[in-house]
Structure formats: C-alpha cells, structure tokens
C-alpha positions as CSV (number, residue, x, y, z in Angstrom):
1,X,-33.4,-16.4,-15.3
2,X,-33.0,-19.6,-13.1
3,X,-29.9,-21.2,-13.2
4,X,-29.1,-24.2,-15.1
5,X,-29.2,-27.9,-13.1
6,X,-25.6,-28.8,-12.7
7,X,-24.7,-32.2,-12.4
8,X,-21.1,-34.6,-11.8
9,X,-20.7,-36.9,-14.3
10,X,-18.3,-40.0,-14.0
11,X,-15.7,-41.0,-16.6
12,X,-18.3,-44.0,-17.6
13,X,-20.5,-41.2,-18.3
14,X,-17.9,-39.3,-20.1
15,X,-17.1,-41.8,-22.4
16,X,-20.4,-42.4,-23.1
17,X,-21.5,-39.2,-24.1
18,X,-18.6,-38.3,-26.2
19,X,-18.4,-41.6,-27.9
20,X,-14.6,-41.1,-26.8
21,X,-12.2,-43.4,-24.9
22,X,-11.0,-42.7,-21.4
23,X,-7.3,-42.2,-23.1
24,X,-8.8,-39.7,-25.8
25,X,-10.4,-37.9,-22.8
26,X,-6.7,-37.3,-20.8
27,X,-5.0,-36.9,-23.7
28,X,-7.2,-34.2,-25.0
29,X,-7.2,-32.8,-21.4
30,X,-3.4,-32.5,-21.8
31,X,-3.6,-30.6,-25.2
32,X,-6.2,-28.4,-23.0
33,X,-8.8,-29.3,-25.9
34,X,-10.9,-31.1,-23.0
35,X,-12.3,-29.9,-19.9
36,X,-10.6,-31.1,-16.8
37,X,-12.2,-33.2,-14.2
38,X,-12.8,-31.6,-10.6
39,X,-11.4,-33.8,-7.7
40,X,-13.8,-35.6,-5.3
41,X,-11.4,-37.4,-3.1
42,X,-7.9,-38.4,-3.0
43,X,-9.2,-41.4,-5.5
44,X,-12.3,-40.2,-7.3
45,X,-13.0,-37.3,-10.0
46,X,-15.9,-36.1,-11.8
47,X,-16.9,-33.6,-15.0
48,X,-19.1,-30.8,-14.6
49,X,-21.8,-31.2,-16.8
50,X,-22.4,-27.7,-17.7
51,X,-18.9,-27.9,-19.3
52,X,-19.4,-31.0,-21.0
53,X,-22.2,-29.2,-22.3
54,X,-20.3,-26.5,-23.5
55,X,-17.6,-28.3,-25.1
56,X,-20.2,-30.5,-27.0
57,X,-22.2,-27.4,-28.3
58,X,-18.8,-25.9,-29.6
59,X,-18.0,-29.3,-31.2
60,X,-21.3,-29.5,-32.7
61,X,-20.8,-26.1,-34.1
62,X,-17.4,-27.0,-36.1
63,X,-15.4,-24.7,-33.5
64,X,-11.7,-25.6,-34.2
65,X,-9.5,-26.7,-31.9
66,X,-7.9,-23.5,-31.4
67,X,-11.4,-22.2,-30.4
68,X,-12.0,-25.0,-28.2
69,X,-9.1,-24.9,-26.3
70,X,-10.1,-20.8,-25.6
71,X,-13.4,-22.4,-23.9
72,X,-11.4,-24.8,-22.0
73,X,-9.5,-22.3,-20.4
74,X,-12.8,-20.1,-20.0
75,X,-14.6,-22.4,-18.1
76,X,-11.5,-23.7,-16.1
77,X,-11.3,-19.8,-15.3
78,X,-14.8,-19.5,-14.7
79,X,-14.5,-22.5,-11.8
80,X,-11.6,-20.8,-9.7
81,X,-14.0,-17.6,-9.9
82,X,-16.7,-19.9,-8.1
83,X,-14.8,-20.9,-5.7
C-alpha cells in the first residue's frame, strides 16, 4: 500500500481547518489535546498534516478528550520513531 502524501501546514492553515483560533490551538497543545507543531527554523513551525488528519477523524468520531490526548501522544511518539 503506497504511503499517504504528507504535507506542512502553517498556523493560517491550522486555523482554517479547525475553525479554531491560534490561542485555542496552543492552549490545547498544552493540555496535550492538540498535536504539536514541528520546528522549521529558529522562527517558523509547521503541522504535519497526517496528524491533523488524525486528530480531525477522532474529533469527528466523538472521541473524548481523554481519547484524544492518547492519539496525541501516539503520534508525537510515532515522530521521534521517524526520526
């Protein structure tokens, strides 16, 4: 099975696609309900899409937040395996 198209998607984008502000977003990345951005530079950071993805589907699906933050910490997992 080919693998997905991953893309890096800006906080404009972010925002856009979750409906949610940019203080929502760091404020659920706090509560680890949100996945965290990857760095680019010392000034500029960027989403993984296939997260974003991820954290929409279990949205979608009425996951609760306890559930949620369990994928959170799956994917961020699944990124330092990557690297």
């Amino acid at each position: 099975m080919a693998e997905q198209l991953r893309y890096l998607l800006r906080l404009k984008q972010i925002t856009a696609f979750t409906g949610m502000s940019r203080s929502w977003t760091y404020e659920a990345i706090r509560r680890g309900e949100f996945p965290a951005p990857i760095p680019l530079s010392a000034r500029a950071v960027a989403w993984d899409s296939a997260s974003i993805a991820a954290w929409q589907a279990a949205r979608i699906a009425g996951k609760s937040d306890e559930e949620i933050r369990a994928l959170v910490a799956q994917l961020h997992g699944a990124r330092k395996v990557a690297a």
